[in-house]
N, C-alpha and C positions, 0 to 999 in steps of 0.2 A: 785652205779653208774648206774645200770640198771631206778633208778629214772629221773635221768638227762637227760640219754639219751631218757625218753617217753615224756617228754614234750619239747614241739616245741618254739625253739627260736622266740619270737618276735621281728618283726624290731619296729626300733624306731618312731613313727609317723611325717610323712612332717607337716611343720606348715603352715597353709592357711595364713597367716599375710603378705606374700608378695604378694598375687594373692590378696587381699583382696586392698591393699595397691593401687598396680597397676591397679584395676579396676577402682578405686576412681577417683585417678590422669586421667584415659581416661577419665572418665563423667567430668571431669571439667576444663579440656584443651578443650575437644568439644564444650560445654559450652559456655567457653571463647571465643572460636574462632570464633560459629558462631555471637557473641554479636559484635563482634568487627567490621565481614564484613556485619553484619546488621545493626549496628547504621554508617557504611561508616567509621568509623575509618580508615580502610583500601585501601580498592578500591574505591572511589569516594566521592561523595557528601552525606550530610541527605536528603533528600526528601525535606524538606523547602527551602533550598538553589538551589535544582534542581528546585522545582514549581516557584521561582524568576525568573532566568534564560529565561522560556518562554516569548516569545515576543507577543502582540496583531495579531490577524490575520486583514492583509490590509482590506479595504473596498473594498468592489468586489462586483458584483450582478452575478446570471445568467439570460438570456433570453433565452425560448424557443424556438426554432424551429417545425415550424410546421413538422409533419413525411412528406415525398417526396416517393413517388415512379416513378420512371425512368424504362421505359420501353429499352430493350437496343437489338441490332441486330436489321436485317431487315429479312423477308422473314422468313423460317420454325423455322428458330432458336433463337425464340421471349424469352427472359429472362428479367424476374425486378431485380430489385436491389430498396431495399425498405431501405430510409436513415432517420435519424432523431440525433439532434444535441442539443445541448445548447452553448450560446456565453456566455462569462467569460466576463463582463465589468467591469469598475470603477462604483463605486456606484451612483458617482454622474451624470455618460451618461446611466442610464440604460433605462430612458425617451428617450432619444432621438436616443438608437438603438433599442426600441419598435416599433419609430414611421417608422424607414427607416427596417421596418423587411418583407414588400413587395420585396422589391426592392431587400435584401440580398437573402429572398428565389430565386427572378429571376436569380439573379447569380449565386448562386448553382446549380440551377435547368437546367442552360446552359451548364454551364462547365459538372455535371455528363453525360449529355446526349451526352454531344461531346465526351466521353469517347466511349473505346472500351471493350467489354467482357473480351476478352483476358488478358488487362491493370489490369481489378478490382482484376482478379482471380491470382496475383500475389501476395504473402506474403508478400513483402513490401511496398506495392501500398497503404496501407494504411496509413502508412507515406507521404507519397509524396501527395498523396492527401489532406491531411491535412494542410498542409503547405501552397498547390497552394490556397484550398477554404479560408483560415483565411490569406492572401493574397488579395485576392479580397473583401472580408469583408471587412476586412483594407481600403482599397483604396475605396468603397461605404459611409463608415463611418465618413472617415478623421481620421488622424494620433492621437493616444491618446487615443479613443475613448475604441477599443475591446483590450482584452488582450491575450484571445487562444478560442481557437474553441473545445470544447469536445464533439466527435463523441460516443454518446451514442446507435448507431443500427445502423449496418450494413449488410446488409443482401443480398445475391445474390442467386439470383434460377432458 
């Protein structure tokens, strides 16, 4: 007896076969899964069906503006406001708001100057102004002609 009790019960060995099993099946539900919401199976379109979809972009030109700087206040409290723009037209008036691009700068060049300091240096002022100059374009141009006004530098100092 003294034999039995010196040597040590062994347990019986776990079998790897199901970690083995269940690792498998993760790599190939991942797998699967990502194949599925990559080929669009899933959530949306394939990429060919999505690049269809795209529409041509309108015909548009820009016209530059010349840069403007506006001197603004009177007397000790002389500041500029240094502006510069591009007009958005139909492709086919881009000629003929080249040729009236005097006349648009004198418009602008009127109205910023009628402006007050106090006006520019408000956060929204720059909307509002926008609106009023591609307004007055508008109406230099004739109806049809510009499409938006994109104020590419605005600058006050």
């Amino acid at each position: 007896m003294a034999l039995a009790e010196a040597l040590p019960e062994t347990a019986p060995r776990a079998s790897r076969k199901p970690l083995i099993i269940g690792l498998v099946a993760a790599l190939i539900l991942g797998l699967g899964g990502f194949y599925v919401v990559w080929s669009g199976l899933l959530f949306g379109h394939s990429t060919e069906e999505h690049a269809a979809d795209v529409a041509p972009l309108p015909d548009i030109a820009f016209v530059p503006v010349q840069p403007l700087t506006i001197s603004l206040g009177q007397g000790g409290t002389e500041r500029h406001l240094r502006f510069t723009a591009q007009i958005e037209v139909a492709g086919a008036h881009a000629e003929e708001v080249t040729l009236l691009l005097p006349r648009i700068v004198d418009v602008m060049n009127g109205y910023l100057r009628a402006l007050d300091a106090a006006e520019l240096e408000n956060p929204a002022a720059l909307v509002r102004l926008r609106a009023q100059m591609l307004r007055r374009i508008q109406i230099v141009t004739g109806d049809g002609r510009v499409r938006d006004l994109l104020i590419t530098e605005f600058v006050l100092n």
